[in-house]
LUMPA-366893 format. One record per residue: x, y, z of N, C-alpha, C in turn; residue number from 0. Coordinates in Angstrom, 3 decimals, always signed. Each point is the difference from the previous one (the first is absolute). Layout:
<rs>
+----------+----------+----------+----------+----------+----------+----------+----------+----------+------+
!      nc1 !      nc2 !      nc3 !     cac1 !     cac2 !     cac3 !      cc1 !      cc2 !      cc3 ! resi !
+----------+----------+----------+----------+----------+----------+----------+----------+----------+------+
!        X !        Y !        Z !        X !        Y !        Z !        X !        Y !        Z !  NUM !
...
+----------+----------+----------+----------+----------+----------+----------+----------+----------+------+
</rs>
This chain:
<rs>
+----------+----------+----------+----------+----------+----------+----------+----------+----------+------+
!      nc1 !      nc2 !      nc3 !     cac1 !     cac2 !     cac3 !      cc1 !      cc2 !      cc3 ! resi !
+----------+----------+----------+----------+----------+----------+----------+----------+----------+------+
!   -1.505 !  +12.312 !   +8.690 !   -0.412 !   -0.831 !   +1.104 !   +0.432 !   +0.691 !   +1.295 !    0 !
!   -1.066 !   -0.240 !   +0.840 !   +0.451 !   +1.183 !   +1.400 !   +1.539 !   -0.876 !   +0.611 !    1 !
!   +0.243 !   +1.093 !   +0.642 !   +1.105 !   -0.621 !   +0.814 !   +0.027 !   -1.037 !   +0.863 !    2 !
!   -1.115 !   +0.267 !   +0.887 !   -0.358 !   -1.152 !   +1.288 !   -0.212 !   -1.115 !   -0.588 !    3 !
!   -0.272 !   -0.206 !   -1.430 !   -0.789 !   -1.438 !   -0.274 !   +1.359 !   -0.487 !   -0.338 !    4 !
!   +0.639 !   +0.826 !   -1.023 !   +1.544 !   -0.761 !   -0.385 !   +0.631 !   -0.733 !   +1.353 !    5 !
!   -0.036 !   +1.145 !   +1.076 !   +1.057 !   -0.253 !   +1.125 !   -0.589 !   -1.754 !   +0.488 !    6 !
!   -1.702 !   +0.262 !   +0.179 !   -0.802 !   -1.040 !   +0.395 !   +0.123 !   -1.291 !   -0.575 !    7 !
!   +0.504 !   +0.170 !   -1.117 !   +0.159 !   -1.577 !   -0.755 !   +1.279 !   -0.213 !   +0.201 !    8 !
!   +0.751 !   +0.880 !   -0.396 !   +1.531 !   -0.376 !   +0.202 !   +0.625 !   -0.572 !   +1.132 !    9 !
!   -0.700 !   +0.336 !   +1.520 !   -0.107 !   -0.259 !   +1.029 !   +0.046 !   -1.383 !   +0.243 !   10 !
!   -1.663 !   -0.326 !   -0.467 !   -0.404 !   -1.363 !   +0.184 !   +0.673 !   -1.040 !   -0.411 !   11 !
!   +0.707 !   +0.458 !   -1.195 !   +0.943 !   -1.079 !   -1.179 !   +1.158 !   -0.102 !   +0.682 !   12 !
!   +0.687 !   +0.805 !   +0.515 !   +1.156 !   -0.152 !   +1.124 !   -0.127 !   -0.614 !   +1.136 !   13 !
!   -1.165 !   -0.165 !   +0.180 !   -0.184 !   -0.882 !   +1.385 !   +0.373 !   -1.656 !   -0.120 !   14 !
!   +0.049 !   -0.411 !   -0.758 !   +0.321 !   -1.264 !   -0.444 !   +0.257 !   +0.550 !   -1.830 !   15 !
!   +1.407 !   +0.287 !   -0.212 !   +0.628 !   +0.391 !   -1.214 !   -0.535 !   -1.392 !   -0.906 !   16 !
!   +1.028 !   -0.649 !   +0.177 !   +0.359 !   -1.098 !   -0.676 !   -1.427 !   -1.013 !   -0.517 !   17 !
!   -1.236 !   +0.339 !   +0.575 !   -1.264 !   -0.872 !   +0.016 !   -0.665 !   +0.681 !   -0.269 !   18 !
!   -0.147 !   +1.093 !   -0.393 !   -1.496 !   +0.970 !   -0.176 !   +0.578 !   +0.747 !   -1.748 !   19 !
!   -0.877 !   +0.728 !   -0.589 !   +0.061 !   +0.870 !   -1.041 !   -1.194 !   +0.285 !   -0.291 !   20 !
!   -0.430 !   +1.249 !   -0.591 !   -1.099 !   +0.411 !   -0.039 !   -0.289 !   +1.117 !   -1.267 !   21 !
!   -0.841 !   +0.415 !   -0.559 !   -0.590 !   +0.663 !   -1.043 !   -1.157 !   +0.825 !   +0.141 !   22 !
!   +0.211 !   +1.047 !   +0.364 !   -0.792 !   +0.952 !   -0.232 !   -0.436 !   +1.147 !   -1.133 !   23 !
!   -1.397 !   -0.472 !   -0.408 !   -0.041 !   +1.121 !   -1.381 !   -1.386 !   +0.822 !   +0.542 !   24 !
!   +0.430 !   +1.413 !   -0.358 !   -0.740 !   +0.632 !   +0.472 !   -0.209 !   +1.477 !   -1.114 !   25 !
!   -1.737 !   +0.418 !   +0.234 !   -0.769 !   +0.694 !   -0.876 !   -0.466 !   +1.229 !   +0.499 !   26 !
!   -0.120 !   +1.058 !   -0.123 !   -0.562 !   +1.320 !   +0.322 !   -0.281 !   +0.535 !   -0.959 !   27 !
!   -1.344 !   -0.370 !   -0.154 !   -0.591 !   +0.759 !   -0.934 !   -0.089 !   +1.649 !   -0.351 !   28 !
!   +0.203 !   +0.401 !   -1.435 !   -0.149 !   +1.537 !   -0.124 !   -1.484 !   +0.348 !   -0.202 !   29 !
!   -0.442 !   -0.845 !   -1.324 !   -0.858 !   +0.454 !   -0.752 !   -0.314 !   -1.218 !   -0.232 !   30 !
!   -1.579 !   -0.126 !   -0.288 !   -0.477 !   -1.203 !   -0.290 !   -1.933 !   +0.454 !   -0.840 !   31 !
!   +0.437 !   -1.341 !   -1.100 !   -1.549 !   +0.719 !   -0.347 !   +0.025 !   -1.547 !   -0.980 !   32 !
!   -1.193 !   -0.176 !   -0.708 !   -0.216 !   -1.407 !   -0.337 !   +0.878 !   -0.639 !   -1.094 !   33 !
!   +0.563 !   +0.733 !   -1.183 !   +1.223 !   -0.283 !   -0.604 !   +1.493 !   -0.701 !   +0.449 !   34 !
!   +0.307 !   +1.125 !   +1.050 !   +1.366 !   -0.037 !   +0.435 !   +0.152 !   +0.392 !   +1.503 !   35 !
!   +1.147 !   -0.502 !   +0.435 !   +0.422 !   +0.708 !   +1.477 !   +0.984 !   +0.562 !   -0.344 !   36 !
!   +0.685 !   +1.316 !   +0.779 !   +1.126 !   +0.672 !   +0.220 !   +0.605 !   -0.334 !   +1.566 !   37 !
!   +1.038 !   -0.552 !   +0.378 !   +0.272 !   -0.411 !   +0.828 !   +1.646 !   -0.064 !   +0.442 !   38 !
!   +0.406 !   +0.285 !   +1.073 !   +1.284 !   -0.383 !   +0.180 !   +0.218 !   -1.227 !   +0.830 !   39 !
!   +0.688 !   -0.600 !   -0.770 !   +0.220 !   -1.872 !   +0.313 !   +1.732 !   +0.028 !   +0.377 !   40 !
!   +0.135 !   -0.813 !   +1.381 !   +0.974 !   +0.215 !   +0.785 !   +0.082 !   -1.637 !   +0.458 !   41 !
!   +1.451 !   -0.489 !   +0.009 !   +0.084 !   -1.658 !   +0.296 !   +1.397 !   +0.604 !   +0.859 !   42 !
!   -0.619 !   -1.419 !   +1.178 !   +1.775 !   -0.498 !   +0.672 !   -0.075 !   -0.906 !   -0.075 !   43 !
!   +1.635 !   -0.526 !   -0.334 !   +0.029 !   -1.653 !   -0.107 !   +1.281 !   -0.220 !   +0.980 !   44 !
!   -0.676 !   -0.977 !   +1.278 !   +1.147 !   +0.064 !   +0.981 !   +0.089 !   -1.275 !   +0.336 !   45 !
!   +1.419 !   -0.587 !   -0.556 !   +0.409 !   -1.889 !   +0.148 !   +0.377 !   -0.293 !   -1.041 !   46 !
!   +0.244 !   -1.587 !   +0.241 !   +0.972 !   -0.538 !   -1.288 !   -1.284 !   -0.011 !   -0.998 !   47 !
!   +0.630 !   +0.128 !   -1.065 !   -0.626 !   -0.340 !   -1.253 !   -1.006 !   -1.364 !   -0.192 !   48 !
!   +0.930 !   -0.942 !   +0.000 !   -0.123 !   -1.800 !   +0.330 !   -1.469 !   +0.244 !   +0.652 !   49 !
!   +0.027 !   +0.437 !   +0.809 !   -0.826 !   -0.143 !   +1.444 !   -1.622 !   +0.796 !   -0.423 !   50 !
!   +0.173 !   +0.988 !   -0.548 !   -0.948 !   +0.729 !   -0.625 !   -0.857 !   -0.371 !   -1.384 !   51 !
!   +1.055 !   -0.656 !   -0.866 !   -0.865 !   -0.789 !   -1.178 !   -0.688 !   -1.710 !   +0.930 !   52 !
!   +0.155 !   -0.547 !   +0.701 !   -0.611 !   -0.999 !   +1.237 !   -0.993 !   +0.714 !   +0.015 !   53 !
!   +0.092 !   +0.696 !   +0.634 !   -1.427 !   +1.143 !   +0.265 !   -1.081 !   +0.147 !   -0.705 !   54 !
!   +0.342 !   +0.282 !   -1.528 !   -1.121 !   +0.701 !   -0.925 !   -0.102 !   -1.407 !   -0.316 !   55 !
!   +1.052 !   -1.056 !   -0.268 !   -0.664 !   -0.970 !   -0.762 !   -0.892 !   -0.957 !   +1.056 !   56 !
!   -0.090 !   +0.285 !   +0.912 !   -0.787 !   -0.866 !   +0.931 !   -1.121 !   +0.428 !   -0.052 !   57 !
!   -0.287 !   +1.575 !   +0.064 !   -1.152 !   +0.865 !   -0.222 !   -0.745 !   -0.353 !   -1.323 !   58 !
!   +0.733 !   -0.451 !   -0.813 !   -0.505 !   -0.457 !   -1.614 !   -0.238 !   -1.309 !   +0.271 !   59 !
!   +0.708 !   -1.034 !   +0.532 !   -0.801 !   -1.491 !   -0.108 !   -0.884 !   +0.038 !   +0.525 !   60 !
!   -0.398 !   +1.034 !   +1.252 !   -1.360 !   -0.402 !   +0.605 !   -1.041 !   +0.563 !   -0.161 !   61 !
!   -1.040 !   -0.447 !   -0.363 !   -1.005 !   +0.603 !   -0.781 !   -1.008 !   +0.502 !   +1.036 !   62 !
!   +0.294 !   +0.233 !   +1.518 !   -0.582 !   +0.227 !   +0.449 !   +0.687 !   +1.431 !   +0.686 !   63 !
!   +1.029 !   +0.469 !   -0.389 !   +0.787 !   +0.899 !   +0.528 !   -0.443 !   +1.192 !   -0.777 !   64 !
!   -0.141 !   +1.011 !   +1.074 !   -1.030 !   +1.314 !   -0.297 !   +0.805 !   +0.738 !   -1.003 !   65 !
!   +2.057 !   +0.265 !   +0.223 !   +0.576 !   +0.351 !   -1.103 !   +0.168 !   -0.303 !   -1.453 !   66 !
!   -0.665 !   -1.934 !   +0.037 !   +0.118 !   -0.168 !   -1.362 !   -0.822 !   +0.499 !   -0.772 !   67 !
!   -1.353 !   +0.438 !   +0.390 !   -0.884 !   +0.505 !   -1.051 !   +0.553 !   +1.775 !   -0.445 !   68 !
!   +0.441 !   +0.589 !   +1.437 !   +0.374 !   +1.071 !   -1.041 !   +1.403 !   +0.291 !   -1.003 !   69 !
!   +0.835 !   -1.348 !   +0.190 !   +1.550 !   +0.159 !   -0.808 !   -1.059 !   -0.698 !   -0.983 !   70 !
!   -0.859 !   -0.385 !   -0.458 !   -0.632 !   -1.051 !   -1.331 !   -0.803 !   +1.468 !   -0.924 !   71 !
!   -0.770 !   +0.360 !   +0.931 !   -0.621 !   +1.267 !   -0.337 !   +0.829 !   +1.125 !   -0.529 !   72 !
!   +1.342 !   +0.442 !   +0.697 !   +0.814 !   +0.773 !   -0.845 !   +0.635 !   -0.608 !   -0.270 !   73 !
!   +0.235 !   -1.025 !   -1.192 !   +0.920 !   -0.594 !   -0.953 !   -1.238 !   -0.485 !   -0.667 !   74 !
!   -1.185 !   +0.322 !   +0.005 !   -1.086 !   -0.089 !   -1.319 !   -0.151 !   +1.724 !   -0.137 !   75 !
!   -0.217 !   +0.816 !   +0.767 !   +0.015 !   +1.144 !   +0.136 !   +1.293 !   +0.365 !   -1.283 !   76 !
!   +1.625 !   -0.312 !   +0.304 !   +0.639 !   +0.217 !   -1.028 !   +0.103 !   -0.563 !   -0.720 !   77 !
!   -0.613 !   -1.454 !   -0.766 !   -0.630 !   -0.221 !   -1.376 !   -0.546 !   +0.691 !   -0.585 !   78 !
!   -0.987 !   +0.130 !   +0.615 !   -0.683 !   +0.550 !   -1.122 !   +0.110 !   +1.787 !   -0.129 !   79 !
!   +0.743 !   +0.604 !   +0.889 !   +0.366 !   +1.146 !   -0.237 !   +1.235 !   +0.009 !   -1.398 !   80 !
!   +0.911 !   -0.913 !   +0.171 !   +0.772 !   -0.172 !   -1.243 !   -0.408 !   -0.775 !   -1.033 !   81 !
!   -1.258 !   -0.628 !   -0.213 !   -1.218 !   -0.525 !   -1.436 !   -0.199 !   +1.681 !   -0.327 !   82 !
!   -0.544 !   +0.670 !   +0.970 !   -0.834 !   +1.225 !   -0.537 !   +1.110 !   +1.367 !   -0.927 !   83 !
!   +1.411 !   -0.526 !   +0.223 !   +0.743 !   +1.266 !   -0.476 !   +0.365 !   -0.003 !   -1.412 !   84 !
+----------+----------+----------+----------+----------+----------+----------+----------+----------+------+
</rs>
């Protein structure tokens, strides 16, 4: 993950410590073709814990929240990758 973006979040989360936390996952693709991707996958996780599962699970009750379809999509994605082994 570049530097500026780390510095950039870490930043923001310090601006109000105690009230903010944040999750960043991030993809750069190598290689890609219709099978598989090759990719380097890079996360920051900056804040309390507590504060961050609030987060995803709010993203999951609402069925209108753009993150829940893709945390649903990769956790069917790894079903059925572990049916197929």
């Amino acid at each position: 993950m570049n530097e500026n973006l780390k510095k950039a979040i870490t930043d923001w989360q310090e601006e109000n410590k105690e009230n903010r936390a944040i999750i960043v996952i991030a993809l750069e693709k190598i290689s890609s073709n219709e099978e598989s991707t090759s990719a380097n996958i890079a996360a920051a996780i900056i804040g309390k814990h507590n504060d961050l599962v609030e987060a995803i699970s709010g993203c999951l009750k609402d069925k209108n929240h753009p993150a829940r379809s893709i945390i649903r999509e990769a956790e069917l994605k790894i079903a059925i990758d572990n049916i197929l082994k």
